[in-house]
N, C-alpha and C positions, 0 to 999 in steps of 0.2 A: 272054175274060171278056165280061159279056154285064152290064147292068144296065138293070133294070124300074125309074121313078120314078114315081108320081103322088101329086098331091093329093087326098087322101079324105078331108079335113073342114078347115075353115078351122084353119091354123097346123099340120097333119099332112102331112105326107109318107111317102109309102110306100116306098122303094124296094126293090129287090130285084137282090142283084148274087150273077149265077151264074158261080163260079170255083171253083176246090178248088185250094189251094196243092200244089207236088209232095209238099209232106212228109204231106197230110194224105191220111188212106184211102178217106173219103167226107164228103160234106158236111153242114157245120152249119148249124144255124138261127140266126142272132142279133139279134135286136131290139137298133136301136142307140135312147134317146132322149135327149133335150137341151135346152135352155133353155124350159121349160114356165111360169119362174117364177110360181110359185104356182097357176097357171090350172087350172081344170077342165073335165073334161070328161065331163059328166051331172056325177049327185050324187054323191060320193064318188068321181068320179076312174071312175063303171063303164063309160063307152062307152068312155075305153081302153083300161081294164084286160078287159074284152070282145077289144076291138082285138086287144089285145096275145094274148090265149089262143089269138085263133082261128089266130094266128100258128103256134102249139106250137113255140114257140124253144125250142132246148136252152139257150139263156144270156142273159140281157140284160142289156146295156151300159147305162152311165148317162155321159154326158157332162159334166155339171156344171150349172149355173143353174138347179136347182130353187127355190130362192128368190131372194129380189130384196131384195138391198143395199140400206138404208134404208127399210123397210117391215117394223121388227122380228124379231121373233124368232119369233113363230107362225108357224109352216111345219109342222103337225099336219094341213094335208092332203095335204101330198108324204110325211110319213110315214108315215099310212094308205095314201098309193097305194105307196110300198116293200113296205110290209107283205103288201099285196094280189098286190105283180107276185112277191114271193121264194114266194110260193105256183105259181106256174108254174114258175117256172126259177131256178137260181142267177143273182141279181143282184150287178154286180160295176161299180165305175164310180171317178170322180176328181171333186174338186173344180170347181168356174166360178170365175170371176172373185168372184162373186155370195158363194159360200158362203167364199171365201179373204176378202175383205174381211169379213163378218160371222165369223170367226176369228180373222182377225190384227189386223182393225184396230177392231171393236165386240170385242174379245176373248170371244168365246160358243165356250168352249172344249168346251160338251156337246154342240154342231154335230154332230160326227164321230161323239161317244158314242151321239147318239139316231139316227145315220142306221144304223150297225151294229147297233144294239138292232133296228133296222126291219125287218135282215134282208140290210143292202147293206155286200159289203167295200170299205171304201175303202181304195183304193190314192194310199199317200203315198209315193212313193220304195221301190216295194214292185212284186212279182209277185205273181200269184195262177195256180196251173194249176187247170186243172178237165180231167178224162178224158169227154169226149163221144165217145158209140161205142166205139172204136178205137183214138180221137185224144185226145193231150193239148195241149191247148191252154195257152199260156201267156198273159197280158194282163198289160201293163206301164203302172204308172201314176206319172205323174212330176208333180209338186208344184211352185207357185211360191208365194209371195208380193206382196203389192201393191207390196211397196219393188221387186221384182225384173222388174216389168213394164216399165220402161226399158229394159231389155235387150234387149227382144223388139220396141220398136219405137214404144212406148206411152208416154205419161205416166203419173205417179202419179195415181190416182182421185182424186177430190175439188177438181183443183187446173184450169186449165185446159187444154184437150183440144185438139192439135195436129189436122193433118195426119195423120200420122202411126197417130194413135190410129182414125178412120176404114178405115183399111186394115188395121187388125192383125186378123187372125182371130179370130174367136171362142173365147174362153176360154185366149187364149194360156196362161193362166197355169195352167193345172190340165189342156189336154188338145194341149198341144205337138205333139202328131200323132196323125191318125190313121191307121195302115198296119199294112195285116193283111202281114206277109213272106213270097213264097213259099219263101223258101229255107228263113227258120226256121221257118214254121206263128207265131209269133210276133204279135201283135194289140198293138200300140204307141199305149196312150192321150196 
């Protein structure tokens, strides 16, 4: 396995990691992205969504924190840039921390509703396969709650923030891992 990283605009990372699991036939493309909260970049999201075409991913990944907890519920320009990326590739992705407290605890239960309208499956406790090439790819995405981030190593948001909550990975709670499996072709959000 072989992987390309760089920086190519402030808060982007490129990387490129060259492996083919044994189960898969040939390889895929996949844009992973992640904690953008709210930001753009140009107008209407187009130096990424550029970015992202020139890429020609067969799939792109969503990590979670497209919006940012406490800072309302207009997030109309992560859902033009969904709009814009499911025009390239099937978009497929899980919750942040971010979009799991503006659900469970501002209870904005058309979160989910308007991200799927946009064009992105979200996976809650849920598979998705997609057939690129060859290959069937499966992507597993698994779901927390803010009450259940204690678990993982974190306090409850809102409240004050250990130790503990500095070490916890990003988005404990919506993208628990991430691990493409050779054995199964398998892509574990």
């Amino acid at each position: 396995m072989a992987e390309y990283s760089a920086i190519t605009a402030p808060n982007i990372r490129q990387s490129s990691i060259r492996s083919i699991p044994a189960k898969l036939t040939q390889s895929c493309r996949v844009v992973f992205l992640t904690d953008l909260h709210l930001r753009e970049y140009g107008a209407d999201n187009c130096e990424l969504v550029q970015d992202v075409r020139s890429l020609a991913p067969d799939l792109i990944l969503l990590g979670g924190d497209f919006v940012t907890y406490g800072e309302g519920t207009d997030y109309d320009n992560m859902l033009s840039l969904f709009r814009q990326l499911s025009e390239i590739a099937p978009v497929c992705g899980v919750l942040g921390n971010h979009e799991d407290e503006l659900y469970f605890l501002d209870n904005d239960r058309e979160l989910v509703e308007k991200f799927t309208a946009a064009g992105v499956t979200v996976l809650r406790n849920q598979e998705a396969r997609y057939t690129i090439h060859d290959n069937v790819i499966s992507i597993l995405g698994v779901e927390g709650s803010p009450a259940d981030f204690s678990n993982y190593g974190a306090s409850t948001f809102g409240g004050q923030r250990g130790a503990a909550d500095r070490l916890r990975p990003a988005h404990l709670s919506g993208t628990r891992s991430h691990l493409l499996s050779r054995a199964s072709g398998k892509l574990f959000l």
